[in-house]
C-alpha positions as CSV (number, residue, x, y, z in Angstrom):
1,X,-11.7,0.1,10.9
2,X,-8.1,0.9,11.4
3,X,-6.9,2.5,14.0
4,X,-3.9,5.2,14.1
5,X,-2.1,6.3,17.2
6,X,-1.0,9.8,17.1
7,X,1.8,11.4,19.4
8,X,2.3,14.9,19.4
9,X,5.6,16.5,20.2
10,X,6.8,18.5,23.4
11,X,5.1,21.7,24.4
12,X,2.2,20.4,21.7
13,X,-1.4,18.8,22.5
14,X,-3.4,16.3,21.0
15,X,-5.1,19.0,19.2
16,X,-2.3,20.2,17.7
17,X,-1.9,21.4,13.8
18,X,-0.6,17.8,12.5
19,X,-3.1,16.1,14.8
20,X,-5.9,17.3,13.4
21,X,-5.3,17.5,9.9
22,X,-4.4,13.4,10.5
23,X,-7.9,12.7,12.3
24,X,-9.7,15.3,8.8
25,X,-7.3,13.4,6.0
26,X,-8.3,9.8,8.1
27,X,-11.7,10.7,8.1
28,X,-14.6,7.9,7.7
29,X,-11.3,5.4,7.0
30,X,-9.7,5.3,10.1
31,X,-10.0,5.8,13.5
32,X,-7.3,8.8,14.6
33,X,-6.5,8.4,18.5
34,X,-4.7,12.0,19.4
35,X,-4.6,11.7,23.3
36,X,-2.2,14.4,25.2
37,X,0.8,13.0,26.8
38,X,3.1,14.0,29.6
39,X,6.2,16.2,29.1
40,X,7.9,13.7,31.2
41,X,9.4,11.6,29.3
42,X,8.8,8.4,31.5
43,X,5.1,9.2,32.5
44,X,5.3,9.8,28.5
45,X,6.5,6.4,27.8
46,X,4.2,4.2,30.3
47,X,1.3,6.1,29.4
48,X,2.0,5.4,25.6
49,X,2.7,1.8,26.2
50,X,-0.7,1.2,28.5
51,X,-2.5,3.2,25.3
52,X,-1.0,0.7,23.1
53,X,-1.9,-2.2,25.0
54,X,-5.6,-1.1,25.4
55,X,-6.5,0.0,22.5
56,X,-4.2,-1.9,19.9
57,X,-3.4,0.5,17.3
58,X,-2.5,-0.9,13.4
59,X,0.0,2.4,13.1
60,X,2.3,5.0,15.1
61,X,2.5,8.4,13.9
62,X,4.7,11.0,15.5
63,X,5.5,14.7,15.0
64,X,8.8,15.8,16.3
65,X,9.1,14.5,20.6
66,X,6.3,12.3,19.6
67,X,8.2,10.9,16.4
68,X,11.2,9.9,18.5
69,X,9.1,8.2,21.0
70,X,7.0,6.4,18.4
71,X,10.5,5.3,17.2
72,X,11.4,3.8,20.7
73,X,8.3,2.0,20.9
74,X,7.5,0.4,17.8
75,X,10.1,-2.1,17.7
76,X,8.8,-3.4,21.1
77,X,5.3,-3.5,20.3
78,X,5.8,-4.5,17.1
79,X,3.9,-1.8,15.1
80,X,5.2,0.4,12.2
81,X,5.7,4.2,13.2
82,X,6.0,7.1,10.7
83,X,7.1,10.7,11.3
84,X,5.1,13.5,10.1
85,X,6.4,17.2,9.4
86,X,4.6,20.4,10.1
């Protein structure tokens, strides 16, 4: 099953609005990963680079803060990263 990394934006949670209508539109096709992230944007990135390494997602999907560091990540890892609006 494929396997989709969400990042929710600043202020936000993993069970934000965009978070869990990606897990219910994903459901029974792939597996939607919606942890909660730091608001610092270092603990931010290490935490979202050690998530990546354990868990190897196929795709990064980020709403707003969580877009831009999708965006800074996916080049490195080498995974494709999307932006999603509310």
């Amino acid at each position: 099953m494929k396997k989709i990394l969400f990042l929710h934006g600043f202020f936000a949670s993993g069970l934000c609005v965009p978070a869990l209508a990606l897990r219910e539109s994903f459901k029974d096709r792939a597996e939607v990963l919606t942890p909660d992230q730091s608001m610092h944007p270092k603990e931010a990135i290490e935490f979202i680079r050690e998530l990546i390494d354990r868990e190897k997602p196929d795709l990064l999907v980020g709403n707003s803060c969580g877009s831009f560091y999708a965006q800074m990540v996916a080049p490195i890892v080498g995974i494709p990263a999307f932006k999603v609006e509310e």
